[in-house]
C-alpha positions as CSV (number, residue, x, y, z in Angstrom):
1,X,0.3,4.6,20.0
2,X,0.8,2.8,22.8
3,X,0.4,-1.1,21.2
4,X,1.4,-0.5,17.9
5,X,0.7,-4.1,16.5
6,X,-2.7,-4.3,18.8
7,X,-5.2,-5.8,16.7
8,X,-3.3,-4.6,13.4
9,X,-2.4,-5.8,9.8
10,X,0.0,-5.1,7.3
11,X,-1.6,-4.4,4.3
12,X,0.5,-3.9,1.1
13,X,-1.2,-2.0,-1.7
14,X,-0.1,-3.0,-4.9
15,X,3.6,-3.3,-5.0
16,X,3.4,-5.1,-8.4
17,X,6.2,-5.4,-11.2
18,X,4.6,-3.1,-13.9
19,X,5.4,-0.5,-11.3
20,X,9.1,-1.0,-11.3
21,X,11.6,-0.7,-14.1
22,X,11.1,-1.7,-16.9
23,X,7.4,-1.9,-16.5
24,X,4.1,-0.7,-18.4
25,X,3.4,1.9,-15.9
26,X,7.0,2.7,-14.2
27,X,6.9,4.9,-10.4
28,X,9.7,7.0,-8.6
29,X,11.6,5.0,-6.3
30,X,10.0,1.5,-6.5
31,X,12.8,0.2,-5.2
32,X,13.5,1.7,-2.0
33,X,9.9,1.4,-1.2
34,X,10.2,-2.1,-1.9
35,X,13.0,-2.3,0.7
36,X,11.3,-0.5,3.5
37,X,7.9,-2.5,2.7
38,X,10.0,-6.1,2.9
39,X,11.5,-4.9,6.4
40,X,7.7,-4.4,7.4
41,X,6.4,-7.6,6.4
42,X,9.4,-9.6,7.7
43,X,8.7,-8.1,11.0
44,X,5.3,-8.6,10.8
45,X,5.8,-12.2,9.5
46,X,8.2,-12.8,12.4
47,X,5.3,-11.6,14.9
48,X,2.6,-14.0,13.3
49,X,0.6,-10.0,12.8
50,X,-2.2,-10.5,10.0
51,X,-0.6,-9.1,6.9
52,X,-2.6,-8.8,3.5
53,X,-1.6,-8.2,-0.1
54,X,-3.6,-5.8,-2.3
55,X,-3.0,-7.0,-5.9
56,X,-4.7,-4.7,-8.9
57,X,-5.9,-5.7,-12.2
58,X,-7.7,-4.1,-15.1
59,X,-9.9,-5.6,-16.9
60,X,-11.1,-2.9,-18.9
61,X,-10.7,-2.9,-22.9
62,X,-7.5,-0.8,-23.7
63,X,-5.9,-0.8,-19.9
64,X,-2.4,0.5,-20.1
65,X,-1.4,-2.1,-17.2
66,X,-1.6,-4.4,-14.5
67,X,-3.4,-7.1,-17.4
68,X,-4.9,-9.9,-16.1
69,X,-2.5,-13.2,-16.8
70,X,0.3,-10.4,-17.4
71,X,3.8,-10.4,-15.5
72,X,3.2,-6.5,-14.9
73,X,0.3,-7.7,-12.8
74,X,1.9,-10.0,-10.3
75,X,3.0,-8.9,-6.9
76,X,6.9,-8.4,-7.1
77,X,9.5,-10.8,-5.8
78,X,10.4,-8.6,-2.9
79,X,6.6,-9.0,-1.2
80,X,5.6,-12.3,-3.1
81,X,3.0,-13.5,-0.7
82,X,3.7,-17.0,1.5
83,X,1.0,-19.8,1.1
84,X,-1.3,-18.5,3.3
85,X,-1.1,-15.3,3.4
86,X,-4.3,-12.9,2.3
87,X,-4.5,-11.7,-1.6
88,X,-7.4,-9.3,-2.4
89,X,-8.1,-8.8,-5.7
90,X,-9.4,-5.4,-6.7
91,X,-9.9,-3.3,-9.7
92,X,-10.7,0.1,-8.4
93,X,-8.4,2.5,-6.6
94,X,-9.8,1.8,-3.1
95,X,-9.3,-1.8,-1.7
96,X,-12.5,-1.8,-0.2
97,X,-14.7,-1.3,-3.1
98,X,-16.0,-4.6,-4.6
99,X,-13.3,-6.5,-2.7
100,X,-13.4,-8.5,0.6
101,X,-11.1,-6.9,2.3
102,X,-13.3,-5.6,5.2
103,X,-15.4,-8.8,5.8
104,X,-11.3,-10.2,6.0
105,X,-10.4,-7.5,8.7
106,X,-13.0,-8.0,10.7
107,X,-12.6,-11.8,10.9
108,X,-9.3,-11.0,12.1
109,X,-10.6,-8.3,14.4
110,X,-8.2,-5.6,12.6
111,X,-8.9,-2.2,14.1
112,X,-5.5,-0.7,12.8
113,X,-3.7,-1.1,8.9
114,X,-0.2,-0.1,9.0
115,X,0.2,0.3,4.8
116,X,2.6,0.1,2.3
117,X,2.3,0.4,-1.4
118,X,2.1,2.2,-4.7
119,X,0.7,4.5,-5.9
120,X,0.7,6.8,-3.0
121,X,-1.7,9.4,-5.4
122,X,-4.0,6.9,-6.3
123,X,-4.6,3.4,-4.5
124,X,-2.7,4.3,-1.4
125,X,-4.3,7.7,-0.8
126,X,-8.3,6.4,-2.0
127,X,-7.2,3.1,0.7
128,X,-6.4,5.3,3.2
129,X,-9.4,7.1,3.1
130,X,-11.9,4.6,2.8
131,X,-10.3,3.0,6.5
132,X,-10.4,6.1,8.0
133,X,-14.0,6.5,7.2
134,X,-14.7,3.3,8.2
135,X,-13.5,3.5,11.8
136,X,-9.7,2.0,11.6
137,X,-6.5,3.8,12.5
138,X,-4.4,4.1,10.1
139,X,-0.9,4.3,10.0
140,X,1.1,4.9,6.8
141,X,4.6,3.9,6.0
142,X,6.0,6.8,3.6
143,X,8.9,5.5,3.0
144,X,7.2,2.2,1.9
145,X,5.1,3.9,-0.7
146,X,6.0,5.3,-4.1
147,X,4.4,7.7,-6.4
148,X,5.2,9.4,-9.9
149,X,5.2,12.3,-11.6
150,X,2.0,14.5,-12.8
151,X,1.3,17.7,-14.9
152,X,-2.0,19.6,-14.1
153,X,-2.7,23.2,-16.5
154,X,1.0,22.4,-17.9
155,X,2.7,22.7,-14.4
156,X,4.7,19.5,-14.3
157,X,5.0,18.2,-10.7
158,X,7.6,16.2,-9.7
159,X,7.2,12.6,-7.9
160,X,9.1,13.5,-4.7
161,X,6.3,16.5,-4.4
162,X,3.6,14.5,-5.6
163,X,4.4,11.7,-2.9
164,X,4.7,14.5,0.3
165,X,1.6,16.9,-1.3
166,X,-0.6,13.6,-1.0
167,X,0.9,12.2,2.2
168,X,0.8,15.4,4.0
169,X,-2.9,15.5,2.9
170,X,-3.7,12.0,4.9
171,X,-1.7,13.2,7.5
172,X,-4.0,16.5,8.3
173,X,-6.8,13.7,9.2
174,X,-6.4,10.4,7.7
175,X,-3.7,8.6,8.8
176,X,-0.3,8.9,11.0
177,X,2.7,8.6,9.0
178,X,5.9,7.4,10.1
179,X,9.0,6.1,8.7
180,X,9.4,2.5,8.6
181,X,12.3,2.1,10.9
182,X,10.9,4.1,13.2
183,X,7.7,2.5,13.2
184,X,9.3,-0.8,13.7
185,X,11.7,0.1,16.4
186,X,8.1,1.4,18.5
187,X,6.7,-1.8,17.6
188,X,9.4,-3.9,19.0
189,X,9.8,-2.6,22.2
């Protein structure tokens, strides 16, 4: 990619503090994604590049997190958004659906989403997707991403293979993944 920041956003998916120690729904290695996905947003701060926060809630009765008017549900210290910057509000995996998040892309004339966020299984991976499908490049920040553990037919799976099993899946055809540093060294040439 020749123009890495060419009509592009950040967009950071849910990097919220019931994902992180001590919270309700607690991921692998919140904190070094945070890390890599504040070095992304500084940079793209410092470049005046659109950059947009995803922030989840659930409504529904009996949600195990990310409760409305909750701490668990605000957007972590690390990434708190600046007055104005963009905060979509979605309650459904994909940041697309019932959100608007497209109609704010295309005001901006976004064509490619560099993303962080959590979790790389769920919002991150159905996110992905639905850009992809809609026409933008994509370009994923692994190591700006977190995931957690799963168990499917009594197999336990741990989060460092749940995190490459789904990121190597949006790699095949998705997105292009690349490490933050490096992606931010290309970006500032």
């Amino acid at each position: 990619m020749d123009k890495p920041l060419e009509n592009a956003a950040l967009l950071l998916i849910d990097i919220q503090n019931d994902y992180f120690p001590g919270g309700r729904f607690e991921l692998d290695g919140t904190d070094a994604a945070a890390t890599q996905a504040r070095a992304a947003l500084d940079f793209f701060r410092e470049r005046d590049v659109p950059v947009i926060h995803v922030r989840h809630e659930s409504p529904q009765p009996g949600a195990p997190f990310f409760l409305p008017g909750t701490p668990g549900a605000q957007i972590h210290s690390r990434v708190e958004p600046r007055p104005g910057e963009a905060v979509v509000l979605k309650h459904f995996p994909n940041s697309f659906r019932e959100t608007d998040l497209q109609e704010r892309l295309r005001a901006l004339g976004v064509k490619h989403l560099v993303v962080t966020g959590m979790m790389t299984l769920m919002c991150v991976d159905a996110t992905v997707r639905a850009a992809a499908d809609q026409g933008y490049t994509v370009t994923v920040l692994p190591d700006a991403c977190a995931a957690r553990a799963l168990e499917f037919n009594g197999q336990k799976v741990s989060a460092p293979d749940v995190h490459a099993a789904f990121l190597a899946a949006l790699g095949m055809g998705y997105a292009r993944l690349v490490p933050t540093a490096e992606f931010l060294a290309q970006a500032g040439r």
